[in-house]
C-alpha positions in Angstrom: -16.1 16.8 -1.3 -13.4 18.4 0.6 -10.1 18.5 -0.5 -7.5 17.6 1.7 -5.2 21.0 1.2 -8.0 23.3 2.2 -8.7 21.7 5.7 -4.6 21.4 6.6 -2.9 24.0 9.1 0.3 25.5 7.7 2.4 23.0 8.7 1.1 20.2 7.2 0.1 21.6 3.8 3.1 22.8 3.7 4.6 19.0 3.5 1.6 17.9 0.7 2.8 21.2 -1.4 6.5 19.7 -1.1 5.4 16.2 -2.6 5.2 17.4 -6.4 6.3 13.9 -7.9 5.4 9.9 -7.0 9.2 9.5 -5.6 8.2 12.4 -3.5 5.5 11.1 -2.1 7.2 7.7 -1.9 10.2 9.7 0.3 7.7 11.1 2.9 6.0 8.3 3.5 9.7 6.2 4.2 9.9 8.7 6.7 7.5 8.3 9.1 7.4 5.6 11.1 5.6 2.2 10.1 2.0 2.2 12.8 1.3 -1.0 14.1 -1.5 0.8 15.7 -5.0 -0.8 15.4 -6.8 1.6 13.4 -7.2 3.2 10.3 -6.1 7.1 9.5 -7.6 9.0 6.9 -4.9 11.2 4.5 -5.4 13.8 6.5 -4.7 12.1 9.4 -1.6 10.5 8.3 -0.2 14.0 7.8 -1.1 15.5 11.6 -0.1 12.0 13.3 3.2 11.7 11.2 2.6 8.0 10.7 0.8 5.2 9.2 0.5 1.4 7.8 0.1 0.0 4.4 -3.6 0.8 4.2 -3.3 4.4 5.7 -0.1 5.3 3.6 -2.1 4.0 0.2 -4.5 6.0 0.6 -2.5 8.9 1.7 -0.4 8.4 -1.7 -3.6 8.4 -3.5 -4.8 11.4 -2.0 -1.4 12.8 -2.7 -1.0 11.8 -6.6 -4.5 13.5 -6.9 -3.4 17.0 -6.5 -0.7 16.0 -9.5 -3.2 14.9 -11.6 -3.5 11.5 -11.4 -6.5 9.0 -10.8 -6.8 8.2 -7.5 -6.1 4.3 -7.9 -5.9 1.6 -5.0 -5.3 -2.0 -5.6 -4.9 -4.7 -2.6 -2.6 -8.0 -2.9 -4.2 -10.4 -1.1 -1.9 -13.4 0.6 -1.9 -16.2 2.7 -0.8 -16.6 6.3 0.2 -13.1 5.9 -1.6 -9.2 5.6 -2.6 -8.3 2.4 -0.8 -4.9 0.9 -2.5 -1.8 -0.2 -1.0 -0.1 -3.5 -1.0 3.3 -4.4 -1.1 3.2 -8.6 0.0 5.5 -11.0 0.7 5.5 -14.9 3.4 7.7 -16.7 3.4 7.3 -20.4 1.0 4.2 -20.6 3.5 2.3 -17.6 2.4 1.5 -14.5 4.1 2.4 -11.5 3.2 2.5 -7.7 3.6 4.1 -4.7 2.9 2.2 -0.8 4.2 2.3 3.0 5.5 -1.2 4.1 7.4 -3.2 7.0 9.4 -4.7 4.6 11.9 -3.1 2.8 10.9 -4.8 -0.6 7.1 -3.5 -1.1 7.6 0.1 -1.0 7.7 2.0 -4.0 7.7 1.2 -7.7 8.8 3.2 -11.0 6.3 3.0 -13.6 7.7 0.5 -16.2 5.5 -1.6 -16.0 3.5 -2.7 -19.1 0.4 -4.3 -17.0 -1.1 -4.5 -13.6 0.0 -8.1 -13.6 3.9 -7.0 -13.9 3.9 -4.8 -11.2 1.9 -6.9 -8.8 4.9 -9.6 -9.7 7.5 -7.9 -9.2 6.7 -7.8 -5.4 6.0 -11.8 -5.3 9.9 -12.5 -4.2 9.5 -9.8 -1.7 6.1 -10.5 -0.2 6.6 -13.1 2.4 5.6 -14.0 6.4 8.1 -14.3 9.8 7.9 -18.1 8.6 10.0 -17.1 5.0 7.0 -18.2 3.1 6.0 -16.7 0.2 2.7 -15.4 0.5 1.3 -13.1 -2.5 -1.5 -15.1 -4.2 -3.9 -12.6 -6.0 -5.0 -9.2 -6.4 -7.7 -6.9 -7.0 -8.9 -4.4 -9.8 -8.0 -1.1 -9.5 -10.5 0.8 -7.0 -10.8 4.9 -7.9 -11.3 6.4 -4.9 -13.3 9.3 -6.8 -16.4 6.7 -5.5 -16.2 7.5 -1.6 -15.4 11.7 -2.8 -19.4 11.5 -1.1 -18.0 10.2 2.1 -15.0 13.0 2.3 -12.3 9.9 2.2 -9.2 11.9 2.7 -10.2 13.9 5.6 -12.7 12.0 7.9 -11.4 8.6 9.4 -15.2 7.4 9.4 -14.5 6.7 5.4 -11.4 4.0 6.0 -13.9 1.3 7.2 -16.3 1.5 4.4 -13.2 1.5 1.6 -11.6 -1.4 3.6 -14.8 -3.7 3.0 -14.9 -2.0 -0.5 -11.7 -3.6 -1.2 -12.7 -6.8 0.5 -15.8 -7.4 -2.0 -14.3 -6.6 -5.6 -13.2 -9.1 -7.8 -9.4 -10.8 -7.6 -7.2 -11.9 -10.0 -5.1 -14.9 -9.0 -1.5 -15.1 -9.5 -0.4 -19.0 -9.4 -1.8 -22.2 -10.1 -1.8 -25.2 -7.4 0.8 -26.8 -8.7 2.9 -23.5 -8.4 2.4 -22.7 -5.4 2.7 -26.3 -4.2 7.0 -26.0 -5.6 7.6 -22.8 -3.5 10.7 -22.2 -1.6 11.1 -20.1 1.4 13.3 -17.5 1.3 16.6 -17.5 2.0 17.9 -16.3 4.8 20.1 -13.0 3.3 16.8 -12.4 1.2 15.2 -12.5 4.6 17.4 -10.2 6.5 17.7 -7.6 4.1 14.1 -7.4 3.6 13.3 -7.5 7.1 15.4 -4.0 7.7 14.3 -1.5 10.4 10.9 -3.5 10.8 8.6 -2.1 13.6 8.4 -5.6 15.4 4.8 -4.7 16.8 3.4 -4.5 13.3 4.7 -8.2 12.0 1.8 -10.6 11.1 2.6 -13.4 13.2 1.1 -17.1 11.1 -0.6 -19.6 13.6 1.0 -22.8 13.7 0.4 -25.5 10.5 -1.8 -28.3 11.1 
């Protein structure tokens, strides 16, 4: 396995050495600008392109909260009539927390009070919704420790994002809502729109066909 801080030019390792804590992490990755580019960019990467999407930035975060000690967790949300959302995970005294690059304002980072996986995957339900105001979250996976792909050198050869992506695609999912529930949603309203819809890169919206 190679380690992302011993293939980085001085530059860039410098950054990782600078992210010593999750709201770090969480700080560089709100700085670089959202990619609504169609491929995937390993951790390394995301550190010499200065940019990334929910899936890159994840996995970047992972890579990131190794080096501080922590498992190197990803869990997807999978939605409806919408992209799914890649999490970063991390625990601080038994909580769950979590780390992630988003369009939306509301599905970035999260402190780790949360008592279960379930928690913290609701907390981004209100938040989680398409250009149509619908809201979109319906289930989500196990945690996935990246540790498995360490064979594939994950965060430093893009060749591994395709393999994890399918990964992710194939493990088991945990719904969120029953029918009924989901039948009695309301869009969201229109200041809860706006705000979350801040600074969005346009390019990178998911864009729902039209209901039969």
């Amino acid at each position: 396995m190679q380690r992302l801080e011993d293939v980085l030019g001085k530059r860039d390792l410098k950054v990782l050495m600078g992210l010593e804590s999750p709201a770090k992490i969480q700080a560089f990755l709100d700085r670089i600008p959202y990619s609504a580019d169609p491929i995937y960019r390993c951790p390394r990467r995301v550190l010499k392109d200065r940019k990334a999407h929910c899936y890159d930035g994840a996995l970047f975060a992972a890579a990131a909260l190794r080096r501080l000690g922590y498992p190197p967790l990803v869990l997807d949300m999978h939605a409806v009539r919408d992209d799914d959302h890649v999490l970063a995970l991390y625990k601080q005294d038994g909580l769950w927390g979590a780390v992630a690059k988003s369009n939306f304002v509301g599905l970035r980072y999260r402190e780790p009070i949360y008592r279960t996986l379930r928690e913290l995957v609701m907390s981004y339900f209100e938040a989680f919704f398409n250009v149509d105001r619908e809201k979109t979250l319906r289930s989500y996976t196990v945690p996935l420790n990246m540790r498995t792909f360490d064979r594939l050198d994950w965060m430093v050869r893009d060749e591994a994002m395709e393999t994890v992506a399918q990964r992710l695609d194939e493990i088991r999912r945990i719904p969120l809502l029953s029918e009924g529930s989901i039948q009695g949603l309301s869009l969201t309203d229109e200041r809860s729109y706006r705000a979350g819809m801040q600074g969005v890169n346009p390019a990178g919206l998911y864009k729902p066909s039209r209901k039969s």
